[in-house]
KEKE-3310 file (N, C-alpha, C; in steps of 0.2 Angstrom, whole numbers, plus 5000, padded with zeros to 4 digits):
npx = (4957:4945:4933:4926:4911:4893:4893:4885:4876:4881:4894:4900:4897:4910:4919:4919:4921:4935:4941:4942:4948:4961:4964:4964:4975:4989:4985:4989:5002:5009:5006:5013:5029:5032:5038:5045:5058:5056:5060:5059:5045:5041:5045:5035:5023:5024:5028:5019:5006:5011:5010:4997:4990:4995:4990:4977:4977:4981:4969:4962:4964:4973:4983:5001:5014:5031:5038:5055:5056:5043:5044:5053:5048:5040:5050:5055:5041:5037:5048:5043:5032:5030:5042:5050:5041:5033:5042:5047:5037:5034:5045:5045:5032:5037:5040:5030:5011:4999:4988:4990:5002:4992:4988:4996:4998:4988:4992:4996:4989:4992:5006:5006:4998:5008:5017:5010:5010:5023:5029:5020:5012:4999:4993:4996:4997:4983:4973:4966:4970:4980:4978:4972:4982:4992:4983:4983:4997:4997:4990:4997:5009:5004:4999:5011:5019:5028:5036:5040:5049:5058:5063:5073:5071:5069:5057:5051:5060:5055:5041:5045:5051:5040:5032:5041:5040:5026:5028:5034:5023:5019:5026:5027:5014:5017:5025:5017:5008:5017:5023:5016:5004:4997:4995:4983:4977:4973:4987:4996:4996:5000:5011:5021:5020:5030:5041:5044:5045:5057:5067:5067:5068:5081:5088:5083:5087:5100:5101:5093:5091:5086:5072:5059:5045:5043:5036:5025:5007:4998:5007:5008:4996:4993:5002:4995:4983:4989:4995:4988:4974:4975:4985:4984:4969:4964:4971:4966:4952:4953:4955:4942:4933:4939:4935:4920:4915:4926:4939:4942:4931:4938:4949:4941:4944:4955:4954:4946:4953:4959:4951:4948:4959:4962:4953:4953:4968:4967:4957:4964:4979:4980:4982:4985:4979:4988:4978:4981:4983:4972:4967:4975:4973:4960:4961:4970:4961:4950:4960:4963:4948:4944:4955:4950:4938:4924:4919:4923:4913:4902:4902:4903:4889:4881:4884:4878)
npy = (4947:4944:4951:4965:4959:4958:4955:4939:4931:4917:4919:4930:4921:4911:4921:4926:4912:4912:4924:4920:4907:4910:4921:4913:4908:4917:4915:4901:4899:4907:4898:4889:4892:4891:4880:4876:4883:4898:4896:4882:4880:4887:4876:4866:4869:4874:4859:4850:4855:4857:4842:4838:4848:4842:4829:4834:4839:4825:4819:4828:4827:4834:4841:4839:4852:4851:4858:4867:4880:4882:4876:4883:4896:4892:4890:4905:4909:4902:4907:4921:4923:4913:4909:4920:4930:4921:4916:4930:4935:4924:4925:4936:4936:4931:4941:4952:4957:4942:4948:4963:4958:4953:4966:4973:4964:4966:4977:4972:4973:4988:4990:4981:4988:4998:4991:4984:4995:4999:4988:4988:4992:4995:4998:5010:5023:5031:5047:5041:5031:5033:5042:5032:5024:5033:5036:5022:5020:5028:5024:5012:5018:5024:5015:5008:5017:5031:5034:5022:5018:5027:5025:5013:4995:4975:4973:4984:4979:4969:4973:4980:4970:4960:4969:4969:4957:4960:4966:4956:4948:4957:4958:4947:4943:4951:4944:4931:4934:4937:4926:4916:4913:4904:4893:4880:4887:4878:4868:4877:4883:4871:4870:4881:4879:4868:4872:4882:4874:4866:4876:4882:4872:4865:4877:4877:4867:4867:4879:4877:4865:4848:4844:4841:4826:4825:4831:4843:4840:4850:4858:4850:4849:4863:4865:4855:4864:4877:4874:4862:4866:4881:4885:4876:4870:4883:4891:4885:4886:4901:4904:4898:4909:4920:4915:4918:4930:4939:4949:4961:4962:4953:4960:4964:4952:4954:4966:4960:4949:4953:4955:4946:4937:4946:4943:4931:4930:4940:4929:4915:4918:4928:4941:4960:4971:4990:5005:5014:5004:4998:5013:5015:5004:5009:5018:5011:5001:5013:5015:5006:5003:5015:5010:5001:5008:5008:5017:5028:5025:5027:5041:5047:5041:5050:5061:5062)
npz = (4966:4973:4976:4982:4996:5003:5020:5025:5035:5039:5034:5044:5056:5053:5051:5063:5070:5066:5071:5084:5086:5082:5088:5101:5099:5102:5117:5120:5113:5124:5133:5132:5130:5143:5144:5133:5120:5111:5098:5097:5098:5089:5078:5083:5078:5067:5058:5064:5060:5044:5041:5046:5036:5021:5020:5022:5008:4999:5001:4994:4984:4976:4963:4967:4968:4958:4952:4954:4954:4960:4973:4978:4982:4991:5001:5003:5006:5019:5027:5025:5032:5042:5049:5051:5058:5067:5075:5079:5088:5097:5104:5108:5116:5128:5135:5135:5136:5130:5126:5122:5111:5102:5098:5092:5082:5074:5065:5055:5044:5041:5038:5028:5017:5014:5010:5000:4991:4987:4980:4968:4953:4953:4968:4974:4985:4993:4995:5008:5007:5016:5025:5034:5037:5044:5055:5059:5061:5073:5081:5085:5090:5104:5110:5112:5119:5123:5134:5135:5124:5127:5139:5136:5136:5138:5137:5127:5117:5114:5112:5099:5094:5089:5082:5071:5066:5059:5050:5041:5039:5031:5020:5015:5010:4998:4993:4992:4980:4972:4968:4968:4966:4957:4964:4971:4987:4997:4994:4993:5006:5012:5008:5008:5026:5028:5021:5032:5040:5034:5035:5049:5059:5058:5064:5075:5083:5084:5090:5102:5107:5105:5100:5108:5114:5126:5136:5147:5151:5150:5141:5128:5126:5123:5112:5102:5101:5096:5083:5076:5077:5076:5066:5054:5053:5054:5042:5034:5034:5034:5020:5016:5021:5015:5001:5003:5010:5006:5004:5007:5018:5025:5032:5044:5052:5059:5067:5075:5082:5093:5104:5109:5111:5125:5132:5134:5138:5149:5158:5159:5161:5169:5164:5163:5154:5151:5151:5140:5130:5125:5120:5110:5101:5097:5090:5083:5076:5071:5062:5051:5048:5040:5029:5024:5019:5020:5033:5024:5013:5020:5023:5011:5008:5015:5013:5000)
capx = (4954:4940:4930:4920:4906:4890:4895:4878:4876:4886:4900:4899:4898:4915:4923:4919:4926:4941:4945:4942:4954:4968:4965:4968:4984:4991:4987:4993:5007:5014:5006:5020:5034:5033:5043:5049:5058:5052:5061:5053:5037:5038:5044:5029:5018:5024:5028:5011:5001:5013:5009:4989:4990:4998:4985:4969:4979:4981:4962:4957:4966:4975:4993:5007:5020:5037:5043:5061:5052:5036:5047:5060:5042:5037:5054:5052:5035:5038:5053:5043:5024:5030:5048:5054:5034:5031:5047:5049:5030:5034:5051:5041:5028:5040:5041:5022:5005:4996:4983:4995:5003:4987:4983:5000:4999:4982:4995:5000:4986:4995:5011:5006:4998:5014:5020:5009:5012:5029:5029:5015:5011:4991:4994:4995:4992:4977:4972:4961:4974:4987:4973:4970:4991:4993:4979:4985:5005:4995:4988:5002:5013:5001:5000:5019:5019:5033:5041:5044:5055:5064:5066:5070:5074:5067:5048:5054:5063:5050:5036:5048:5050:5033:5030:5045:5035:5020:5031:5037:5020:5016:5031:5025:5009:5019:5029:5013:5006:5023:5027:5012:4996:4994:4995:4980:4977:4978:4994:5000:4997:5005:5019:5023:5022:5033:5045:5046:5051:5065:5071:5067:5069:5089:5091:5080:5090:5106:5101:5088:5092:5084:5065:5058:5040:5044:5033:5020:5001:4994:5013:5006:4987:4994:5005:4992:4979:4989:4998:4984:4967:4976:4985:4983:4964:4963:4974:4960:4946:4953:4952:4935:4929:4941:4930:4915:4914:4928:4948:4940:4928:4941:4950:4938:4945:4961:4949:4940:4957:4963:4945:4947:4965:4965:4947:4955:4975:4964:4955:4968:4982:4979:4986:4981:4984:4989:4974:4985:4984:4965:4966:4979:4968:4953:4964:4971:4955:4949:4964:4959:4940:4947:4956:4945:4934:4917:4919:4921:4906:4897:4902:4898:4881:4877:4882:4870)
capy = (4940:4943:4957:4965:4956:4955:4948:4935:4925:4912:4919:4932:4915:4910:4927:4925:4910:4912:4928:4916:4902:4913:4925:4908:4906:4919:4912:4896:4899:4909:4892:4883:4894:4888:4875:4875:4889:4901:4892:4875:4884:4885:4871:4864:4874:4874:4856:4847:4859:4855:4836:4840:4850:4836:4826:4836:4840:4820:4818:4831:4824:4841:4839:4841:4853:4847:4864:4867:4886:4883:4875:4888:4901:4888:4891:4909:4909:4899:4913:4927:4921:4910:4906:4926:4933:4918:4917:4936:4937:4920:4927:4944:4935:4933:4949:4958:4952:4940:4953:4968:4955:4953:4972:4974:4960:4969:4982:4971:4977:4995:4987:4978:4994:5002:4987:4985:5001:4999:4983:4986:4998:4997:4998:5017:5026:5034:5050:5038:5025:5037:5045:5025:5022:5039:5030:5014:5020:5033:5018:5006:5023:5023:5005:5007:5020:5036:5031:5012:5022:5033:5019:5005:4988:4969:4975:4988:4975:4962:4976:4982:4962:4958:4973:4966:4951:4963:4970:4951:4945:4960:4955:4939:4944:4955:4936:4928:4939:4937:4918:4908:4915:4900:4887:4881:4889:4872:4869:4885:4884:4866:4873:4887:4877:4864:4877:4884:4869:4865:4883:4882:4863:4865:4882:4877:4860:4871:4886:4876:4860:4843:4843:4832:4826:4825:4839:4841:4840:4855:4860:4848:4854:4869:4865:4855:4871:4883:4870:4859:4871:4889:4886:4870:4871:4890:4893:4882:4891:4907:4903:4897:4914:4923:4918:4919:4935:4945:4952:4967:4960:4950:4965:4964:4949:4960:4969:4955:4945:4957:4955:4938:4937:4951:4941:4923:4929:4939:4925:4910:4922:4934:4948:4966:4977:4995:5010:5016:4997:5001:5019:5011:4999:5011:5021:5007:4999:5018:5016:4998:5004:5018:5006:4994:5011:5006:5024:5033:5024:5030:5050:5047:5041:5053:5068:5063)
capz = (4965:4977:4974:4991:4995:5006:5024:5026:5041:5040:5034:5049:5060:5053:5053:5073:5072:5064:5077:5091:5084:5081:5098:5107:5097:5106:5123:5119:5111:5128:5138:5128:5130:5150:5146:5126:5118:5104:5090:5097:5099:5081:5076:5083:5076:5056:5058:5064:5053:5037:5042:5043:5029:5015:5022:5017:5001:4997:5001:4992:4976:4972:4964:4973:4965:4958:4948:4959:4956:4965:4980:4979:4982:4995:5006:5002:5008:5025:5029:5027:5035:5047:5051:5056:5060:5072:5079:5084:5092:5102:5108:5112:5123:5134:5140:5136:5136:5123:5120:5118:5101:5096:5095:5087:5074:5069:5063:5049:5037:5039:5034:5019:5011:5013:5007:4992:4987:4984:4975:4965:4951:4955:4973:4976:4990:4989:5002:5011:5013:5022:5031:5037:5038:5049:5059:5062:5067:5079:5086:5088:5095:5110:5112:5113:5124:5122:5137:5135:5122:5130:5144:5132:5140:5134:5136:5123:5112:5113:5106:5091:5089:5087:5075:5065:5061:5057:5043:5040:5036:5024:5015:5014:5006:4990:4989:4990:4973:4965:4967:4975:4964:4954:4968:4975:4992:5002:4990:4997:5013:5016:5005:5015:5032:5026:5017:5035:5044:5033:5039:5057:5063:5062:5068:5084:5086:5086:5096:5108:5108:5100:5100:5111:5113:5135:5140:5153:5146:5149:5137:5123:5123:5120:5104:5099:5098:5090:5079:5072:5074:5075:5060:5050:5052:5053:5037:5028:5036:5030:5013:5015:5023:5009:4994:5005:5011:5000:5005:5011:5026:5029:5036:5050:5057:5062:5074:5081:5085:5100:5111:5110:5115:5128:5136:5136:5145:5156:5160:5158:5161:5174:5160:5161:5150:5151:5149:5133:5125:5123:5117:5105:5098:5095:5085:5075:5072:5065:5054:5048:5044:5035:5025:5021:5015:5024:5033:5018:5010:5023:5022:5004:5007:5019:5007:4996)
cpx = (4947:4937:4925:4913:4899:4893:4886:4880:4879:4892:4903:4902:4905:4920:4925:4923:4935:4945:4945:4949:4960:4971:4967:4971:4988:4992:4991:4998:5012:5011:5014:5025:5037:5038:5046:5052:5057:5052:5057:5049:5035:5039:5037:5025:5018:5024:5021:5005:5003:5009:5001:4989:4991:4991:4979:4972:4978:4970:4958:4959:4968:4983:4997:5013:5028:5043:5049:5060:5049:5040:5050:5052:5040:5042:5054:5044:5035:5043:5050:5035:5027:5038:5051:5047:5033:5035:5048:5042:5031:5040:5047:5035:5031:5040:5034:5016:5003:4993:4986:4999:4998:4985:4989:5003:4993:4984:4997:4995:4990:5002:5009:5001:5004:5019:5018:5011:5020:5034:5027:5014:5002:4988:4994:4993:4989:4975:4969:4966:4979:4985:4972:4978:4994:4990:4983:4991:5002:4994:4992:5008:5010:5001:5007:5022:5025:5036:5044:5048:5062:5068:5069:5076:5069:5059:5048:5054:5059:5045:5040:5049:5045:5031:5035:5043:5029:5022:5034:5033:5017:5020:5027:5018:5010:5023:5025:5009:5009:5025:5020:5004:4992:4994:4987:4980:4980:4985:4998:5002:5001:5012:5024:5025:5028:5040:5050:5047:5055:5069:5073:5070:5078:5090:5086:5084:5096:5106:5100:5089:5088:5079:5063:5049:5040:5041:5027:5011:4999:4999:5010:4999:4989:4997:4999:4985:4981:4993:4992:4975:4968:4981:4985:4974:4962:4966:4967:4953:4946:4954:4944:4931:4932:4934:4922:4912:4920:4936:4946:4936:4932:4947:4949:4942:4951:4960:4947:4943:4959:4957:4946:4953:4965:4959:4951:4963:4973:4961:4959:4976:4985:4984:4979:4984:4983:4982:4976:4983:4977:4965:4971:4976:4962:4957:4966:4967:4953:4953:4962:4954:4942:4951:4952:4937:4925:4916:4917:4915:4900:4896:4900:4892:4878:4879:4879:4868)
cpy = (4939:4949:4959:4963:4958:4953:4945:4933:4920:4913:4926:4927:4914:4913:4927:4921:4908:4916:4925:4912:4907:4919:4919:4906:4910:4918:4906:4897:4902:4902:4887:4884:4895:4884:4875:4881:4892:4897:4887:4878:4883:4880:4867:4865:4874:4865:4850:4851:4856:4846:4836:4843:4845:4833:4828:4837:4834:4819:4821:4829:4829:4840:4844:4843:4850:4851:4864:4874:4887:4881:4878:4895:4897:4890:4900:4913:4908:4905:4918:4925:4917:4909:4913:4930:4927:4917:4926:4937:4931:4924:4934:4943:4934:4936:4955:4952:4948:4945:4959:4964:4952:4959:4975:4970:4963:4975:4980:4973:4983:4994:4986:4981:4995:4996:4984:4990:5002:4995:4983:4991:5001:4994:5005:5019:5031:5041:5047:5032:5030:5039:5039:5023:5026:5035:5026:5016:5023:5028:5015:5012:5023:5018:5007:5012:5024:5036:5026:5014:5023:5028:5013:5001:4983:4972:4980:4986:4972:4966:4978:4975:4961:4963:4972:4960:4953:4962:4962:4948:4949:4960:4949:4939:4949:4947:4932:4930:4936:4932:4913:4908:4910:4894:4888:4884:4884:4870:4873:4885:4876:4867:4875:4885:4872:4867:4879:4881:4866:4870:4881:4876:4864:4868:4882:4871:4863:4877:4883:4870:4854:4843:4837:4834:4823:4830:4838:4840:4844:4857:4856:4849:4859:4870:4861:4861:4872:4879:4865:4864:4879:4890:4880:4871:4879:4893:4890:4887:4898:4907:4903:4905:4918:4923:4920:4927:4940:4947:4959:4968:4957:4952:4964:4957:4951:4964:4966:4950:4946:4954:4948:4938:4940:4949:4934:4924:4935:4933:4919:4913:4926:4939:4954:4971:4986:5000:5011:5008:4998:5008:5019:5008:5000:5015:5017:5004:5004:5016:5012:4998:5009:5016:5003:5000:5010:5014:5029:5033:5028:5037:5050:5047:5046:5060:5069:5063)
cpz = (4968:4978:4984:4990:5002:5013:5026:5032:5044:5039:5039:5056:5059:5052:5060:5075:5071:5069:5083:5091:5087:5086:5103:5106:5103:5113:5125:5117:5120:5133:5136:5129:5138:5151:5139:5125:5114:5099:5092:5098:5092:5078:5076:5080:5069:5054:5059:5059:5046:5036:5041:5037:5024:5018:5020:5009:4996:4997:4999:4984:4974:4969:4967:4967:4964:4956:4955:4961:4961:4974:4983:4984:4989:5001:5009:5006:5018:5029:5031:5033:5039:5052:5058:5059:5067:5078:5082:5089:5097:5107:5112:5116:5128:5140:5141:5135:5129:5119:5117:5111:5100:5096:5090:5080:5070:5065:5055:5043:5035:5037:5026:5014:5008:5008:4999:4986:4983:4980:4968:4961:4953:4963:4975:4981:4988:4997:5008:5013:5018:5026:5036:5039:5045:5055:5064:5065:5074:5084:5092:5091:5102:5114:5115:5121:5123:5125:5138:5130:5122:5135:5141:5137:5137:5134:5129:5117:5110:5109:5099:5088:5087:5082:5069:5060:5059:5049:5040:5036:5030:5019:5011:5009:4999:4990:4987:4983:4969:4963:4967:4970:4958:4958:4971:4982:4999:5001:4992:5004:5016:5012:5009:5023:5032:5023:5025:5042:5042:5036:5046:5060:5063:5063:5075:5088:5088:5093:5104:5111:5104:5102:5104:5115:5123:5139:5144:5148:5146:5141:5130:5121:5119:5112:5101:5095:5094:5084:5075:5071:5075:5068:5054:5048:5051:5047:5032:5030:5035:5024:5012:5015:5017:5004:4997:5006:5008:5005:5009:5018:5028:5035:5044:5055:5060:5069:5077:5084:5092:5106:5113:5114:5123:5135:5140:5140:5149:5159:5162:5162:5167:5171:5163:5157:5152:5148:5140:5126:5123:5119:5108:5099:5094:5089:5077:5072:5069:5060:5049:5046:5038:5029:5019:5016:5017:5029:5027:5014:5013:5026:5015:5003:5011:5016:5002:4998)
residu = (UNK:UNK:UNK:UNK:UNK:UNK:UNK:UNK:UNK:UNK:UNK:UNK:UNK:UNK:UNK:UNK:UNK:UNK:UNK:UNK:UNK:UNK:UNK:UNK:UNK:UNK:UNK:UNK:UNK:UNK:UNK:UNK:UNK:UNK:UNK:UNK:UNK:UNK:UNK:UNK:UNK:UNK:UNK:UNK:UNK:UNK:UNK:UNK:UNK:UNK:UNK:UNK:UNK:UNK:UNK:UNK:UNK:UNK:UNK:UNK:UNK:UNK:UNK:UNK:UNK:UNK:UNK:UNK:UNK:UNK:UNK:UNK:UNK:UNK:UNK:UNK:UNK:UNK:UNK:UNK:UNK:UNK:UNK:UNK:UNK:UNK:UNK:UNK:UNK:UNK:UNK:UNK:UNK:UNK:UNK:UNK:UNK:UNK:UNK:UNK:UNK:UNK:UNK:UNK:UNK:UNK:UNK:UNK:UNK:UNK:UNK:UNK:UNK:UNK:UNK:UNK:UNK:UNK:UNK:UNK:UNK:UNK:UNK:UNK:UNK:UNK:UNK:UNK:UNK:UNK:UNK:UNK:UNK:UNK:UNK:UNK:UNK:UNK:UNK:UNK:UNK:UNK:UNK:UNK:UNK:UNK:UNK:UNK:UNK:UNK:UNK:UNK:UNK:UNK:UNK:UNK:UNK:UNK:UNK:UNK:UNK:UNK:UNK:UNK:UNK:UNK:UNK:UNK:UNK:UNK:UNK:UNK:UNK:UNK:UNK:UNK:UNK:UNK:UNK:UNK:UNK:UNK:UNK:UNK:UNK:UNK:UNK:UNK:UNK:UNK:UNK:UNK:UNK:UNK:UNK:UNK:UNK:UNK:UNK:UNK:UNK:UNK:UNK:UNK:UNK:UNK:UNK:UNK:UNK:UNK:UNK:UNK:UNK:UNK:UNK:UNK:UNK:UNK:UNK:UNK:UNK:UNK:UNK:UNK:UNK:UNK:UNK:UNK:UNK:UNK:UNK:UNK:UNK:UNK:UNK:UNK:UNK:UNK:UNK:UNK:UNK:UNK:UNK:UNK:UNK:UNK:UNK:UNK:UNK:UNK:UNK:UNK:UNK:UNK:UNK:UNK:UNK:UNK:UNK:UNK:UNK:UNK:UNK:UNK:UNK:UNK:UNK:UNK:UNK:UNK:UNK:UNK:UNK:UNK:UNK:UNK:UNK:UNK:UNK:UNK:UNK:UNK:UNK:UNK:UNK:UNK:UNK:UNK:UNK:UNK:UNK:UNK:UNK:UNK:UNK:UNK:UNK:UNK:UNK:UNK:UNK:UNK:UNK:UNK)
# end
């Protein structure tokens, strides 16, 4: 739908700002989880988005589906992109740093090849995606560490959760192809949020308790970040950079989510992460450029 494009100057600017945003989701989200639990974490988080969302949709005059299909795609959508992805990376900050799940949600591009490919007849792996695939697990193996393995305990669990919702979100992007391709984007995206607080809202109320709006302020700052401008406004903002800059620069903001994350729960936080989380990171971002084929362009031109 978006062919590769140029990145120009402005759309550079709003590729930066969109890894900023959604690097201080991560933070926030584990400020939140001081006093709320994952599930309420999320609740918050799909719920005030959903609500912003409608809201720019009514004001932008776009219709609002009615098909029992398009809603059925809408619950579907919410399940796999937000409900079980946002839920296993809250429950897994628990236990490891912010910026260590932001070097491992940059994983989900290397999923949602593997994941295309298996969907999709004109998806194929190509020697260049595998060689970018290999990459990327080399990566997120180091990150992981070979002995946090062998030793498994919750630090353990919490990285194979948070790569569960990698693999959750590249689901969610063969659903989005197969169900969602005719809906506007804003349409989509308050679909999806809304889809995924009919889900979550009773199984938080059960597990967690009844939602409640009694929490300290720093705890409300925080949900309102990643719930009204880390994903409400950052979901519209990734569209905007979409058609602007193209599906393939858009890549890049994969890479440029971790710095930010792993700057601001040092700074806010007092995280450090482990030597290997960096050597991790270099690796999966090679795999990630090698995807995106910006590498290979440039062994091309230089063998001319």
């Amino acid at each position: 739908m978006y062919a590769q494009k140029s990145l120009t100057g402005r759309a550079w600017a709003e590729l930066l700002l969109l890894a900023a945003i959604w690097g201080g989701s991560f933070v926030s989200i584990r400020i939140a989880l001081d006093e709320v639990g994952p599930m309420t974490a999320v609740v918050h988080r799909v719920g005030w988005a959903a609500l912003a969302l409608w809201a720019v949709v009514l004001v932008m005059r776009l219709p609002v589906p009615r098909a029992p299909r398009v809603w059925g795609a809408f619950l579907g959508m919410g399940l796999l992109n937000n409900v079980i992805p946002f839920g296993l990376m809250a429950w897994g900050q628990l236990y490891i740093e912010s910026g260590l799940t932001s070097i491992f949600n940059a994983a989900t591009a290397i999923f949602g090849v593997i994941a295309a490919a298996v969907f999709f007849s004109d998806e194929r792996i190509t020697w260049r995606k595998a060689i970018g695939v290999c990459l990327g697990f080399a990566g997120v193996a180091v990150a992981i560490g070979l002995d946090n393995l062998r030793n498994f305990d919750l630090r353990s669990l919490a990285q194979l959760a948070i790569l569960g919702g990698t693999i959750s979100y590249a689901l969610a992007g063969v659903w989005a192809r197969k169900r969602l391709s005719d809906q506007p984007p804003q349409v989509a995206a308050a679909g999806m949020v809304t889809g995924a607080t009919v889900i979550i809202l009773p199984l938080a109320w059960f597990v967690e308790g009844p939602v409640s709006l009694d929490l300290e302020p720093r705890t409300m700052v925080a949900i309102g970040y990643y719930a009204l401008i880390a994903t409400g406004f950052a979901y519209l903002l990734y569209y905007r950079v979409l058609a602007m800059a193209g599906s393939g620069n858009l890549m890049l903001v994969t890479l440029l989510i971790p710095p930010f994350a792993i700057v601001l729960g040092a700074v806010m936080l007092n995280e450090a992460l482990h030597p290997a989380a960096y050597v991790g990171f270099a690796l999966l971002a090679l795999g990630l450029l090698v995807l995106d084929g910006s590498i290979w362009r440039l062994f091309r031109r230089s063998a001319r």
